[in-house]
Each structure stands twice: as structure tokens, then as C-alpha cells.
LUMZAMAR-973701 format. One record per residue (C-alpha): residue number from 1; residue in three letters; chain; x, y, z. Coordinates in Angstrom, 1 decimal. Each point is the difference from the previous one (the first is absolute). Layout:
residues N
+-----+------+-----+--------+--------+--------+
| seq | type | mol |      X |      Y |      Z |
+-----+------+-----+--------+--------+--------+
| NUM |  ALA |   A |      X |      Y |      Z |
...
+-----+------+-----+--------+--------+--------+
END
This chain:
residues 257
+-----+------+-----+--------+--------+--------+
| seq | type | mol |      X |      Y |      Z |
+-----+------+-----+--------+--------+--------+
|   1 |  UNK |   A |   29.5 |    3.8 |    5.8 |
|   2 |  UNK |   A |   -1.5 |   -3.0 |   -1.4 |
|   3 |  UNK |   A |   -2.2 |   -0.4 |    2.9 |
|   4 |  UNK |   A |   -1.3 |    3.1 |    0.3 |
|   5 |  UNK |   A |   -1.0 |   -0.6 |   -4.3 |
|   6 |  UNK |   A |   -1.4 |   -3.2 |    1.1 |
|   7 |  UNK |   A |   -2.2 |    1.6 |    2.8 |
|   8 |  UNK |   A |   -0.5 |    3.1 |   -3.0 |
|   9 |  UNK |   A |   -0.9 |   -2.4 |   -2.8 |
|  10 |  UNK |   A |   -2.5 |   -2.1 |    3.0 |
|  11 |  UNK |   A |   -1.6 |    3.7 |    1.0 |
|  12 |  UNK |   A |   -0.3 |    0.5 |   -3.5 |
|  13 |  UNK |   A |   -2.1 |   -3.6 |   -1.0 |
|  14 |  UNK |   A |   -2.3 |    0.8 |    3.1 |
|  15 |  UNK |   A |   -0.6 |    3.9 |   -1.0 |
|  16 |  UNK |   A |   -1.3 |   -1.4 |   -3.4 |
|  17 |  UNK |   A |   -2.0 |   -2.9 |    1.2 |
|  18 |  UNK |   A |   -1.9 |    2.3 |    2.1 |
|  19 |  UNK |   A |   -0.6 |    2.6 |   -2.9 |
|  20 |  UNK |   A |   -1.5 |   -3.1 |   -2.1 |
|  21 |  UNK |   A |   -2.0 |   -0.9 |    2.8 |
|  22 |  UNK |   A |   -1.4 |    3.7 |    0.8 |
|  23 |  UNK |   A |   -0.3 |    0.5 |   -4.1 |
|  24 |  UNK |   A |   -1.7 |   -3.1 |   -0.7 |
|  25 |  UNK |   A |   -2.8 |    0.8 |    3.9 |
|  26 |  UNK |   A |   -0.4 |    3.4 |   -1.9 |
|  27 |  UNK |   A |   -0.9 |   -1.3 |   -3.4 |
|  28 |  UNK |   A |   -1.6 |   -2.2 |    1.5 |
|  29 |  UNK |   A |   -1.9 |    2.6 |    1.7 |
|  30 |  UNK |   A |   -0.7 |    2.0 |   -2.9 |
|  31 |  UNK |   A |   -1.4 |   -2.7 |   -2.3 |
|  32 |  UNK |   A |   -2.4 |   -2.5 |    2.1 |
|  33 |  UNK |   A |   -0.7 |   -3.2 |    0.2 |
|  34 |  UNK |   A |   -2.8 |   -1.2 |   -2.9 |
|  35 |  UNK |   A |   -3.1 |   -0.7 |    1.9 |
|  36 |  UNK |   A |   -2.1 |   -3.0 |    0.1 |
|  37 |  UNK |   A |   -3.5 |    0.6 |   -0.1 |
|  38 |  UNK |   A |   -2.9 |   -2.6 |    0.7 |
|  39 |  UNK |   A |   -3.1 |    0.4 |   -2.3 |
|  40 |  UNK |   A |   -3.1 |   -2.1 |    0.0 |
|  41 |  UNK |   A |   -0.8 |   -1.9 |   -3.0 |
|  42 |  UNK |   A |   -3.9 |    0.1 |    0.1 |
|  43 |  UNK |   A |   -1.2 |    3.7 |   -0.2 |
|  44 |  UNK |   A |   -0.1 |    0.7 |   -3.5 |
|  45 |  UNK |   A |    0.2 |    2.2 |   -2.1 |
|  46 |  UNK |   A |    2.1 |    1.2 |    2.9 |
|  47 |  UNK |   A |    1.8 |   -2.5 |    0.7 |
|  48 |  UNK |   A |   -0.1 |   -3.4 |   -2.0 |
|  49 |  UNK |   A |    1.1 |   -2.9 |    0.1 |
|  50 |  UNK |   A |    3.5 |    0.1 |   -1.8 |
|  51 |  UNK |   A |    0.6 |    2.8 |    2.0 |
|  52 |  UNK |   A |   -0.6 |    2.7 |   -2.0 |
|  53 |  UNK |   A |   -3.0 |    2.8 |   -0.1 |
|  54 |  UNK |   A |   -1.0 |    3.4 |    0.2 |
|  55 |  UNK |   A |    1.8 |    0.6 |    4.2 |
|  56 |  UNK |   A |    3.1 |   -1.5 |   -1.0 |
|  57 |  UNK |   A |    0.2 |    2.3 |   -2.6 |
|  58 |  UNK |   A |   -0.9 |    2.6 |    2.8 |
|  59 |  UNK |   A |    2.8 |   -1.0 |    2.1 |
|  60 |  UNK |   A |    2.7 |   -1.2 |   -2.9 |
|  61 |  UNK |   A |   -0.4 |    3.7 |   -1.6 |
|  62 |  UNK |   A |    0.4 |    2.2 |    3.4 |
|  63 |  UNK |   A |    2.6 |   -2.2 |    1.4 |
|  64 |  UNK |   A |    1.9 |    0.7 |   -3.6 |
|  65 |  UNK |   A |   -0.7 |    3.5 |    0.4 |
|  66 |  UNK |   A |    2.2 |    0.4 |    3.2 |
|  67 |  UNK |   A |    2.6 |   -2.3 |   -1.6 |
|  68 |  UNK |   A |   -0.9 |   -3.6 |    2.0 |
|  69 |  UNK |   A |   -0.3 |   -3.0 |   -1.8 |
|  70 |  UNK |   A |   -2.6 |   -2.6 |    1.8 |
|  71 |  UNK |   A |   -0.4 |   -3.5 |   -0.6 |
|  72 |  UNK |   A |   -3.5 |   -1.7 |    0.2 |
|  73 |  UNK |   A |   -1.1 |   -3.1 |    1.4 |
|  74 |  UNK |   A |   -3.6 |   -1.7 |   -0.7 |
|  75 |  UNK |   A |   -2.0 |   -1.6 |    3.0 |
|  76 |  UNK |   A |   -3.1 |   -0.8 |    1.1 |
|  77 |  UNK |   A |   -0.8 |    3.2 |    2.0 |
|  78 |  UNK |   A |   -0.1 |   -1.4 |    3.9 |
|  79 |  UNK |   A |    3.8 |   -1.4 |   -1.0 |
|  80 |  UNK |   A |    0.8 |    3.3 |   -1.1 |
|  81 |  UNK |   A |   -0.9 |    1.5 |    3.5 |
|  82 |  UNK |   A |    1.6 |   -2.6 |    1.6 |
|  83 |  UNK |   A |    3.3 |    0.3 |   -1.7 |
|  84 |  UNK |   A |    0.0 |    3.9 |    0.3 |
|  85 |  UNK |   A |   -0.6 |   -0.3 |    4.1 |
|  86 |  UNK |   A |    3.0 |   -2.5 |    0.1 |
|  87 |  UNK |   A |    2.1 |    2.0 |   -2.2 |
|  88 |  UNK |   A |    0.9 |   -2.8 |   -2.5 |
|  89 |  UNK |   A |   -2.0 |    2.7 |   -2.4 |
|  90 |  UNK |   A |    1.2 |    4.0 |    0.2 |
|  91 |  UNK |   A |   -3.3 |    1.1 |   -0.5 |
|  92 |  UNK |   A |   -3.7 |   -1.2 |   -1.7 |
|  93 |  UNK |   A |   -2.7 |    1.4 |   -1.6 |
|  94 |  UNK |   A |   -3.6 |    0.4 |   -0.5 |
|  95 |  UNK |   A |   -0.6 |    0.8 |    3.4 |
|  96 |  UNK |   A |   -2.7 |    1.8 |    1.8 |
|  97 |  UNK |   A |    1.0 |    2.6 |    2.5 |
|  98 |  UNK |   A |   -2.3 |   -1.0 |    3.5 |
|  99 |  UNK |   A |    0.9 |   -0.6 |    3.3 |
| 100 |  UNK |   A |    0.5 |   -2.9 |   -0.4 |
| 101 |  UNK |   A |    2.8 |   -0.5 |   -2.5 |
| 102 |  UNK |   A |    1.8 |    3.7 |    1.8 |
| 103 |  UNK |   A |    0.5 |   -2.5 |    2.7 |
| 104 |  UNK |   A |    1.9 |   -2.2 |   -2.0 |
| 105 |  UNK |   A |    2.0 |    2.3 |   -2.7 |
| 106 |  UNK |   A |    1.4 |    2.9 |   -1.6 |
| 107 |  UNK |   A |   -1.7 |    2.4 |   -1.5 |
| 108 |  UNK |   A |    0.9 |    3.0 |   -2.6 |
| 109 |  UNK |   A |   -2.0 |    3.3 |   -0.2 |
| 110 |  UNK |   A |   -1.4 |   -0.9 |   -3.0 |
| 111 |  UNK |   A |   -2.5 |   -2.8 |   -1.5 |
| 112 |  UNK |   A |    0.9 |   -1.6 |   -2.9 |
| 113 |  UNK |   A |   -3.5 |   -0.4 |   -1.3 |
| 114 |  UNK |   A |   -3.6 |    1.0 |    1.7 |
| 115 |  UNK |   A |   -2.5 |   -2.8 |   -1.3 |
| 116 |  UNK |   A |   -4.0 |   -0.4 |    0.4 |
| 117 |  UNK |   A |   -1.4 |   -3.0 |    1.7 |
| 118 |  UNK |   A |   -3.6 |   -0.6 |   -0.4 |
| 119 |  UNK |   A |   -2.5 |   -2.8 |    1.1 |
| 120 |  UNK |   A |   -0.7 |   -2.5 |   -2.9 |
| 121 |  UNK |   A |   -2.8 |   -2.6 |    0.1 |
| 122 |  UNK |   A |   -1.7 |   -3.0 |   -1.5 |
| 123 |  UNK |   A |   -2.1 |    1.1 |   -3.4 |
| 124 |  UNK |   A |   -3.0 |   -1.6 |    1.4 |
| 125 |  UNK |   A |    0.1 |    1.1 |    4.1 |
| 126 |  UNK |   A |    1.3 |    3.5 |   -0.3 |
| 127 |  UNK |   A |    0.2 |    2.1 |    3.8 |
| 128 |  UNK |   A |   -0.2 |    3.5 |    0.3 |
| 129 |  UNK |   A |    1.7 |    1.8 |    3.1 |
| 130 |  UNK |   A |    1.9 |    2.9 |    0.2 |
| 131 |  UNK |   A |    2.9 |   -1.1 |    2.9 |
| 132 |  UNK |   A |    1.3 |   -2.9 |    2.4 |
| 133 |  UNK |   A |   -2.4 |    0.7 |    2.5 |
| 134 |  UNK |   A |   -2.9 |   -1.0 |   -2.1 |
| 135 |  UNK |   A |    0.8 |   -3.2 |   -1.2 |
| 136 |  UNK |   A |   -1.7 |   -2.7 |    1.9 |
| 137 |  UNK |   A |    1.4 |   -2.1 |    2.5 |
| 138 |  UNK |   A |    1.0 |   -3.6 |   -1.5 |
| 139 |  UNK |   A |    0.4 |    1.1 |   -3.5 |
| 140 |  UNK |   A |    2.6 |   -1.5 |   -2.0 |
| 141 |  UNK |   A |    2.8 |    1.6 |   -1.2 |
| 142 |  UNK |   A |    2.8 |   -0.6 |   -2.7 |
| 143 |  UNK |   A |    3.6 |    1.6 |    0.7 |
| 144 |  UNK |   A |    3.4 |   -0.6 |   -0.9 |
| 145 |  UNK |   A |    2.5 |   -1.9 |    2.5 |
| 146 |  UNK |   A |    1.6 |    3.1 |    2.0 |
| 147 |  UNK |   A |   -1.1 |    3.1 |   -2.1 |
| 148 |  UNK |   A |   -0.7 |    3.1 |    2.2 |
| 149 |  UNK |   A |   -3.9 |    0.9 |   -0.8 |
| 150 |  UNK |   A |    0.3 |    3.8 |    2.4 |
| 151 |  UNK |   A |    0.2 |    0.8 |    3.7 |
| 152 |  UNK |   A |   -3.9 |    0.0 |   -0.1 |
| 153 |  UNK |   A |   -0.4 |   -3.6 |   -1.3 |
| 154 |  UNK |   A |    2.6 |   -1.3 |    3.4 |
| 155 |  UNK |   A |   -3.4 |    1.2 |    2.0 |
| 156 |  UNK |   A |   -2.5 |   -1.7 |   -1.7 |
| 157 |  UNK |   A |    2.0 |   -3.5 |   -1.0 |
| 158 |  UNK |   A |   -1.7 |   -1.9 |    2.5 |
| 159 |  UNK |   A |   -3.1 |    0.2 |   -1.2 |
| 160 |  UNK |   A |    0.2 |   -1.6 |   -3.3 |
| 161 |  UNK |   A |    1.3 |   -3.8 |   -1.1 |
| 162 |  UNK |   A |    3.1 |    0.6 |   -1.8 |
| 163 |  UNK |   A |    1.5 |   -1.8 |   -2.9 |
| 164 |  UNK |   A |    3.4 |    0.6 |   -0.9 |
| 165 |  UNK |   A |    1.7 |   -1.2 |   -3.6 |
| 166 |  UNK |   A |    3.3 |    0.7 |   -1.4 |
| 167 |  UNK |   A |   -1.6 |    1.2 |   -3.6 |
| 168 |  UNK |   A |   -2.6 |    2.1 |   -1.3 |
| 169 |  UNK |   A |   -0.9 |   -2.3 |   -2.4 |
| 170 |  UNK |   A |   -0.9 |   -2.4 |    2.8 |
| 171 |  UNK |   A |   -2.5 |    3.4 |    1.9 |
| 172 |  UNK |   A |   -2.2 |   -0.1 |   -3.7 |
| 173 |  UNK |   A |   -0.2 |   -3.9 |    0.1 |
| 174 |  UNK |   A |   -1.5 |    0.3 |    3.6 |
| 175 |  UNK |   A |   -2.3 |    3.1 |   -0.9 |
| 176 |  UNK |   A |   -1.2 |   -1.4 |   -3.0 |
| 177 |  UNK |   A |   -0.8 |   -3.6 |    1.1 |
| 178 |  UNK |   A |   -1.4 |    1.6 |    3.2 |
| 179 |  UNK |   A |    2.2 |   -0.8 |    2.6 |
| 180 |  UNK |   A |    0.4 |    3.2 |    1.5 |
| 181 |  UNK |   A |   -2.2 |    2.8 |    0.4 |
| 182 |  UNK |   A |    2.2 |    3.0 |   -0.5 |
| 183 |  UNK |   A |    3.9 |    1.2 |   -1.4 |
| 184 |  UNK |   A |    1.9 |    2.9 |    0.6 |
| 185 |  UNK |   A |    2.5 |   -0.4 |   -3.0 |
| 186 |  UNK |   A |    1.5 |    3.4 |   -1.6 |
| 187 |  UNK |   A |   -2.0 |    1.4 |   -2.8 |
| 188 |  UNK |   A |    3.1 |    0.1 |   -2.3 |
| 189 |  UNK |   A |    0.9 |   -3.9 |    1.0 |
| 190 |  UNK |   A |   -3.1 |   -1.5 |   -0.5 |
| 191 |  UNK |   A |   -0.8 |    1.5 |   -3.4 |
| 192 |  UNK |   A |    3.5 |   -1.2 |   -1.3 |
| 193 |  UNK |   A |   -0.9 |   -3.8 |    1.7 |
| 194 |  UNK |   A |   -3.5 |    0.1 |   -1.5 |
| 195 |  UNK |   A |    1.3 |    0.6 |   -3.7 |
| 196 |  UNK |   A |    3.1 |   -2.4 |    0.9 |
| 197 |  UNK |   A |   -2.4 |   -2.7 |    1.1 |
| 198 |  UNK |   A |   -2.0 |    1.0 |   -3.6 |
| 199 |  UNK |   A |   -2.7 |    0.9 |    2.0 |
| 200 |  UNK |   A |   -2.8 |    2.6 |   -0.6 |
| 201 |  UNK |   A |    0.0 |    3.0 |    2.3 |
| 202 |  UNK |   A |   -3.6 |   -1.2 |    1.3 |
| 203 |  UNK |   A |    1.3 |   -3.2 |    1.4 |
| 204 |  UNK |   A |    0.2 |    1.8 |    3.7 |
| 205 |  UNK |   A |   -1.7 |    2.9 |    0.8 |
| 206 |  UNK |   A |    2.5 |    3.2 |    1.5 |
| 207 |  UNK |   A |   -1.8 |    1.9 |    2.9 |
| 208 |  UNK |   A |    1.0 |    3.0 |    1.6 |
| 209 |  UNK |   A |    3.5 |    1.0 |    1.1 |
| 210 |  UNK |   A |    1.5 |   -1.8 |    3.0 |
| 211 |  UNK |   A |    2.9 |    1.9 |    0.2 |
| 212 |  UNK |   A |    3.2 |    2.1 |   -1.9 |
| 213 |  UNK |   A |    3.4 |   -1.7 |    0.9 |
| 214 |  UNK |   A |    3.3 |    2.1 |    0.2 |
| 215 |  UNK |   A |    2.0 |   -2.9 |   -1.6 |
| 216 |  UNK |   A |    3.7 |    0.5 |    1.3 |
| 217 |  UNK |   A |    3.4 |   -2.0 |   -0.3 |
| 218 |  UNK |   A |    1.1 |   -1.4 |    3.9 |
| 219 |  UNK |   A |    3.2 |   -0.3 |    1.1 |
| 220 |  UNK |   A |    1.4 |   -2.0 |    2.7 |
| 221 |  UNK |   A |    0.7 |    0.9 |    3.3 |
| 222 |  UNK |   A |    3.0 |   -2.5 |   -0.1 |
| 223 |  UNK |   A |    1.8 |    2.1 |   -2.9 |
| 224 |  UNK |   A |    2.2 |    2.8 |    1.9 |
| 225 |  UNK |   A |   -0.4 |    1.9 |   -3.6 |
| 226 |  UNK |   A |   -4.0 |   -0.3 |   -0.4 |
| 227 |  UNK |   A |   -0.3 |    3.9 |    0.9 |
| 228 |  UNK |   A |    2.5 |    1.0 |   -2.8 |
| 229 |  UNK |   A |   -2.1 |   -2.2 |   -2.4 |
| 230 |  UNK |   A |   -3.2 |    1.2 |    1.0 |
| 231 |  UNK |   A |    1.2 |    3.8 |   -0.7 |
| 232 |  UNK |   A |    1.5 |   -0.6 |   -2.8 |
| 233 |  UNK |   A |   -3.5 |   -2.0 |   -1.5 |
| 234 |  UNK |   A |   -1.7 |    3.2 |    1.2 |
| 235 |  UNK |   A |    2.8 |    2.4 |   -1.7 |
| 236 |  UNK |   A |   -0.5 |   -2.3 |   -3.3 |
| 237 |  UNK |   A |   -3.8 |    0.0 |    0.3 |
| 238 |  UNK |   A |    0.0 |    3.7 |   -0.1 |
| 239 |  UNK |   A |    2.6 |    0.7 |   -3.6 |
| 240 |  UNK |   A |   -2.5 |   -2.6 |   -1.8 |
| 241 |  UNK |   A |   -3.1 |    1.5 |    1.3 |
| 242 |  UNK |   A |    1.8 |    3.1 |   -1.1 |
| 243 |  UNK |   A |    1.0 |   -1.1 |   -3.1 |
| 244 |  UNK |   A |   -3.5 |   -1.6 |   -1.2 |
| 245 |  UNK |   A |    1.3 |   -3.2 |   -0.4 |
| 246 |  UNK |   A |   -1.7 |   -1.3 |    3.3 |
| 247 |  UNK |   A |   -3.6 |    1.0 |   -1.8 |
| 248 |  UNK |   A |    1.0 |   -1.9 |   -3.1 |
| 249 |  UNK |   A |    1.0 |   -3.3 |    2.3 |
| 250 |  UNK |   A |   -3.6 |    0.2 |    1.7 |
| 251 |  UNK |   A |   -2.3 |    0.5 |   -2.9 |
| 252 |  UNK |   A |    2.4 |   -2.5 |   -1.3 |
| 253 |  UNK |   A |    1.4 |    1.6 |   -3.3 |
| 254 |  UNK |   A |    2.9 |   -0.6 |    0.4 |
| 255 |  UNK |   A |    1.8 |   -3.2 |    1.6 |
| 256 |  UNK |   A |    3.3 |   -0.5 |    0.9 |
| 257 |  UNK |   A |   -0.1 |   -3.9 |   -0.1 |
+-----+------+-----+--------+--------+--------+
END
């Protein structure tokens, strides 16, 4: 008899220890993990440097809305890829959606942003041309270190000498001291970096429109649960849009920071 308790009272320790096991995988399940998010730190108002700005608001309000909670991490914008492609980060944002970074990530559905990009200029040397394909051959031109600039621009890079910088600030220094012949900065960007720089608005000339960017957050490919956080980014995107606070974020009435 007081084996068989022994072996009851042992059957007994076991059946518990597996209920707290498959009670804490199913909470677990229910509530996930907080995510980690890479943001760049030079893309204002945007993104700034602190790591605050008008798509973290974006993507702190629809991740809210679904009941995640994310945790953001500033860097330099080629770190942020690289982290998100190693899977040290879950997922990083701004992002444009082109062939070449599908290659490389996960994408949602839905944009978190669509922003303008237009060609800026030199006050005193000021190009006019519609597209890539008539810019001439040799001309230099001011980017950022790893930014996408459109499908159509990965056809015509070769033709032009590139200079790539880490800031914004650093593509008006080279236009206005005539260093380079041409930027493609976003519209929204360089406006906020000319009045940050206390600059007037005719210190470089903006041209026509180079592109419009579907701005997206990435997720790694190393991150078994990148699908589930895309869809549920998608699913929050949608109640804010819904709900009119995803308006008021963008024309920037209200912030979240």
C-alpha cells in the first residue's frame, strides 16, 4: 500500500508539472513576446535621432491597437538592416519596398508611410530633367549610405558618381558648397533639415519628383514569428487608419512621444 501511494503521489507531481508546463507554452502563446524594433536615427521628422518621430508613432500606435507592446532601438540606418537580416533585431523600419530589400526581408501588406522624393540642387546651378534617363552621364550625385532610391534608379546607378553620407545634414553641406550636382532627399526630410540647420528654404533648389516610396517595417527572415508580426502590423495599421488617429500622426497633430 505505501508503494503503490508513493508511485500515486510520483504520478501525481509529474501530472502537475506537465499542466504548468502546457499552461505556461499556452500563455505564453497567447500573449507574445515584446518586439524589438530597429529604427534609423537620421530621417526626421520621421525618424530622429533620439528615436522618436512621426513612423514610430505609426508603428507604436497600430502595434498597441492589436495589444503588442514593441521596444525601439536607434541606429544609423545601414546597422539597422544589418541587425534585422541577422536577427539580433525582430524587425526595422523606414524601409522601401524594391526588389532589392524583398530579397532580404519580410514584408506586411501594408506601408507604414508613402513619402515623396524629389531632385534638389545647388541655388546657383539648378538642372531640369524629368527622369533617370536624362541625367547626364558623370554627374554627381549625393545619397544616403544604403537607402533604397526605386527599382528604376538600380538601372541607371552606373551612370552617375555617387556619394554616400550617413546624414542629411551632411547632402545640404555638399549641395550648397557645390560638391555635388544633384540629391534625391524626401520632400518632407529635407524641409525639416533645412529649418533644423536654420537655413532658408532657397539654400538648395527642389526639382521635380524622383520617386514616391512605400515606406514599410522589415522583418527578419531569421525570426520563425516575423509572419505573425507582419499581420498583426497590417491588422493594427488598419483600426488606426480606421479610427483617424493614423491621419492625425502623419499631418502630425498629434504625437505619441
Amino acid at each position: 500500500m505505501i508503494i503503490q501511494l508513493r508511485w500515486l503521489g510520483a504520478l501525481l507531481s509529474a501530472l502537475i508539472a506537465v499542466s504548468v508546463v502546457a499552461a505556461g507554452a499556452e500563455l505564453e502563446e497567447r500573449v507574445p513576446a515584446e518586439l524589438v524594433l530597429g529604427v534609423e536615427n537620421s530621417w526626421a521628422p520621421y525618424a530622429y535621432e533620439n528615436g522618436q518621430g512621426i513612423s514610430v508613432d505609426v508603428v507604436r500606435a497600430a502595434y498597441s491597437a492589436v495589444g503588442r507592446s514593441v521596444a525601439f532601438r536607434s541606429r544609423p540606418y545601414a546597422r539597422v538592416l544589418m541587425e534585422v537580416e541577422s536577427g539580433a533585431l525582430d524587425g526595422g523600419f523606414n524601409v522601401t519596398r524594391q526588389a532589392s530589400t524583398e530579397r532580404r526581408f519580410i514584408f506586411g501588406a501594408t506601408p507604414i508611410l508613402i513619402a515623396n522624393g524629389s531632385y534638389y540642387f545647388p541655388s546657383n546651378r539648378v538642372m531640369d530633367f524629368e527622369g533617370l534617363s536624362e541625367i547626364p552621364v558623370g554627374t554627381r550625385l549625393g545619397l544616403i549610405i544604403d537607402y533604397e532610391y526605386g527599382d528604376d534608379y538600380e538601372d541607371y546607378r552606373d551612370r552617375f558618381f555617387e556619394s554616400r553620407v550617413g546624414r542629411q545634414q551632411q547632402i545640404v553641406r555638399m549641395l550648397m558648397a557645390g560638391r555635388i550636382d544633384v540629391a534625391v532627399m524626401f520632400d518632407r526630410v529635407a524641409s525639416y533639415t533645412l529649418q533644423s540647420m536654420g537655413l532658408p528654404k532657397g539654400s538648395i533648389v527642389r526639382g521635380r519628383v524622383h520617386h514616391s516610396s512605400e515606406i514599410h517595417v522589415v522583418f527578419s527572415k531569421a525570426n520563425a514569428e516575423s509572419l505573425r508580426n507582419a499581420e498583426d502590423l497590417d491588422l493594427g495599421l488598419k483600426i488606426i487608419k480606421d479610427s483617424g488617429l493614423y491621419a492625425d500622426i502623419i499631418s502630425g497633430s498629434v504625437s505619441l512621444n
